[in-house]
N, C-alpha and C positions, 0 to 999 in steps of 0.2 A: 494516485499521489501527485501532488501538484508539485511545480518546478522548484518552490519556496523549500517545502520539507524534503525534500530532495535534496537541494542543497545543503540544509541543513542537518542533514545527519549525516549527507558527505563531508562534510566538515565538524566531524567529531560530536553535534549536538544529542542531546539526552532530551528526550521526551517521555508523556503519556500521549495515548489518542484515544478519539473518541469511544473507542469498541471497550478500554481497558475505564472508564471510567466508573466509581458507583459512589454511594452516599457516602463513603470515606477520605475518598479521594483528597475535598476541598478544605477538611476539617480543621487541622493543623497551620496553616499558614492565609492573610489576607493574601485579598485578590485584585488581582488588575486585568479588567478586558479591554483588550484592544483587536482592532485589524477585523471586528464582528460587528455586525447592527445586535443593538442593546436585545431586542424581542428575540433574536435567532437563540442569540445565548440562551436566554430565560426558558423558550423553548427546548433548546437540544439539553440543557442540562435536568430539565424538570421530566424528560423522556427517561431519564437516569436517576428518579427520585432525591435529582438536587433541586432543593427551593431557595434559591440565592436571597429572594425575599426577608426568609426569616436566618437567614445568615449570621451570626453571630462576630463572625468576623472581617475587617473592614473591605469594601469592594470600591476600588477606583474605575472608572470606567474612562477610556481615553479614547475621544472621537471626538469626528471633525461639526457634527451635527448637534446643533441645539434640542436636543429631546432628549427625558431622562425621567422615563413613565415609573420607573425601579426608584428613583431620589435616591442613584447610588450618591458618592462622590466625583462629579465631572470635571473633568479638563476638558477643554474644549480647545484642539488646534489645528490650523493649515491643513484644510485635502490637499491631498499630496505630500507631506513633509513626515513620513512616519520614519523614510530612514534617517533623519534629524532625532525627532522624537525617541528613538529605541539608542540612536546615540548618546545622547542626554542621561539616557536612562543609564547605559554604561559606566558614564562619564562619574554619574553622583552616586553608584553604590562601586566606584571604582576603589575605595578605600579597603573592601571587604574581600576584595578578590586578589590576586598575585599579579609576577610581574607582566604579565601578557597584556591582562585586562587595563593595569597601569599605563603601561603605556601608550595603547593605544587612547585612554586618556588623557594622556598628551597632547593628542591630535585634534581632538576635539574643542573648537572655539566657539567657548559654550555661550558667549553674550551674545554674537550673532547668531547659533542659531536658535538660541531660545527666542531672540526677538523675531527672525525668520519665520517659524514654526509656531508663535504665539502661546509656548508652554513655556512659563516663568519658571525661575530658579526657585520660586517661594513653594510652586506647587510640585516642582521636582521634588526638594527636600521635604516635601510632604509625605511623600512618595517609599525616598529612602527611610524617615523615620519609621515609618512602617516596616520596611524592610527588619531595620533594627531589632523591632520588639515583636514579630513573629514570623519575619522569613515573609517571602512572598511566591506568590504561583500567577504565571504568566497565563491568562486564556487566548489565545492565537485564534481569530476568525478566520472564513476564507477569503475577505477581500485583498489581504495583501498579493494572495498569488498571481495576479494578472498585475502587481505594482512594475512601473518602469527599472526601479530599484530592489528586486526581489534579493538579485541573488545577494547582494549586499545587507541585507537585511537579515537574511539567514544567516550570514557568516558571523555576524555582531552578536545574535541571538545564542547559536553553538557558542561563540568565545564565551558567554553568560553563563550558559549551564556545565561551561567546562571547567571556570574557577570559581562559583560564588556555591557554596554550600547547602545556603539556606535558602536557594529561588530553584524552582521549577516551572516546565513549563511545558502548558497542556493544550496539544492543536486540535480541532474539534474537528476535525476528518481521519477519516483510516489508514492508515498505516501499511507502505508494501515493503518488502524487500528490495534494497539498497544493494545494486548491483556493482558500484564500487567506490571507492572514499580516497578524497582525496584533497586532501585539504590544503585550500587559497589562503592567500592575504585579504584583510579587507581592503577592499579598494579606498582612497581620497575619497571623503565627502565632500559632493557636488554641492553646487548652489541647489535650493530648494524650488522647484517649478514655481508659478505662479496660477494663481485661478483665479486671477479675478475678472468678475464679473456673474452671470448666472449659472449657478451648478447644479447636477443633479444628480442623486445616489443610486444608484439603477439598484433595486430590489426584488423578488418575484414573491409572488403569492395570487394563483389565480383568482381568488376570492377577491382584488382589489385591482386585476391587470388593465391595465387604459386608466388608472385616475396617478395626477400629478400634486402631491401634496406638496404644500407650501405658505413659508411665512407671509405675515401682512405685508413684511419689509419686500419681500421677492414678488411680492402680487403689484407692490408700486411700481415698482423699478423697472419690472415689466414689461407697466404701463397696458395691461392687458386684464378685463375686471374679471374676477375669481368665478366660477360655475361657467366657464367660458372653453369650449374643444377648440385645442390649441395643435400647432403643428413643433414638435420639439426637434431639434438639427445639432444633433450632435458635431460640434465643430471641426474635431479631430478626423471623423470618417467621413460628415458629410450623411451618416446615415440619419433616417428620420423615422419617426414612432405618432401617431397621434394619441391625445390623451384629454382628458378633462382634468382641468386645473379646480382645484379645491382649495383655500385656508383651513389649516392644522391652527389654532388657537396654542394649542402646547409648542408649534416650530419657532421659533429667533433665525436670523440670519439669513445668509444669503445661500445655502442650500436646502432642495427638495426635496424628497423621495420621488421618484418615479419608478412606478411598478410595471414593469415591464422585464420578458424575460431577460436573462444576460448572454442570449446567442446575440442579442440587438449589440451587442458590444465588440463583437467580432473580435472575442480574446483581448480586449481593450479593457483599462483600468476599470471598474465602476463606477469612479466617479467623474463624470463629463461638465465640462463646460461647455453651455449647448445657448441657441437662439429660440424667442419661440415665437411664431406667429399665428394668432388667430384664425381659423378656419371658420369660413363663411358660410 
């Protein structure tokens, strides 16, 4: 059980996971995935004879990555800014929930960080409308648990499921026994990190390990031509991975996938801002 849901049921949170999940599970309320790569989902849920696919009800999908092989509904914002994002999130179904939720509603200064985080207010209330007319169900990936922001993340989450009725929310890993509970404030929201420049989503699939997908935008910027084995340098540790850089024709923007495993991460976020240099 990772540090994230951990925290979060130490702090009072309501979950499903993934072992408890089956075809009924998603029926009743739209969906929102976050904190997951789009495929893992479609993946772990279709192991579960869910096909989000033919889904009937509406599916938001909220990540940092230009790809959306599903044509759910995308927001697209800031790696790194999810505990912004899950604020936000609080912030605009905070009408539905009691005084706790409210308040901490308060707290939240929602123009900066919607601009921070580059999730408008137009597609929050997109978001909350939804919520309105059938309730929503949270899908929780496992990138968030190596976030710098976890455990704050968790506590906003639990505050979620402790006053809003009609939101659930479903992490897609196993579930242990919570050895004790004991429930925090959530801390001030920090300023949002920044990531600019070249990023990369560290993801595994031996089937694709050593190749660097990426947009035309990120293959200029570069300045390194694409079908080209590159040396990737993670800034943060300094650690290095080699790979072959490929264009994704479906990627935008300025992050990649890179498939490589996530020991390369040394318990470090998944998504790096990294250097790359040509291998000769």
């Amino acid at each position: 059980m990772s540090a994230l849901v951990e925290s979060f049921l130490g702090n009072g949170g309501k979950a499903t996971f993934a072992e408890s999940l089956d075809k009924n599970t998603l029926k009743d309320k739209n969906l929102l995935l976050l904190g997951g790569f789009v495929e893992d989902f479609a993946f772990t849920l279709q192991e579960k004879g869910i096909d989000l696919d033919s889904s009937k009800n509406q599916v938001f999908l909220l990540h940092p990555l230009h790809f959306n092989p599903c044509d759910f509904t995308q927001f697209v914002y800031e790696v790194g800014s999810e505990e912004a994002v899950i604020a936000l999130l609080a912030y605009g179904l905070s009408a539905f929930g009691d005084e706790q939720l409210k308040e901490f509603a308060k707290t939240v200064d929602v123009g900066y960080l919607a601009s921070e985080c580059n999730f408008s207010e137009e597609e929050l209330e997109e978001i909350v409308q939804s919520y309105t007319e059938s309730g929503l169900t949270l899908l929780i990936g496992g990138d968030l648990a190596t976030h710098k922001k976890a455990s704050n993340i968790a506590k906003i989450l639990a505050l979620l499921t402790s006053t809003l009725q009609n939101l659930k929310i479903i992490f897609l890993e196993s579930c242990a026994k919570v050895t004790s509970q004991e429930c925090a404030k959530i801390a001030p929201l920090e300023e949002v990190d920044s990531y600019d420049g070249l990023v990369v989503y560290v993801q595994e699939n031996p089937k694709k390990e050593g190749l660097l997908e990426v947009s035309k935008q990120f293959c200029s910027v570069s300045k390194i031509q694409e079908n080209s084995d590159v040396k990737v340098r993670f800034l943060e540790s300094n650690q290095e991975v080699l790979a072959n850089m490929q264009c994704n024709m479906e990627f935008r923007g300025m992050v990649g996938i890179l498939w490589a495993s996530r020991e390369k991460l040394q318990n470090g976020f998944c998504y790096q801002l990294v250097s790359l240099s040509k291998v000769a």
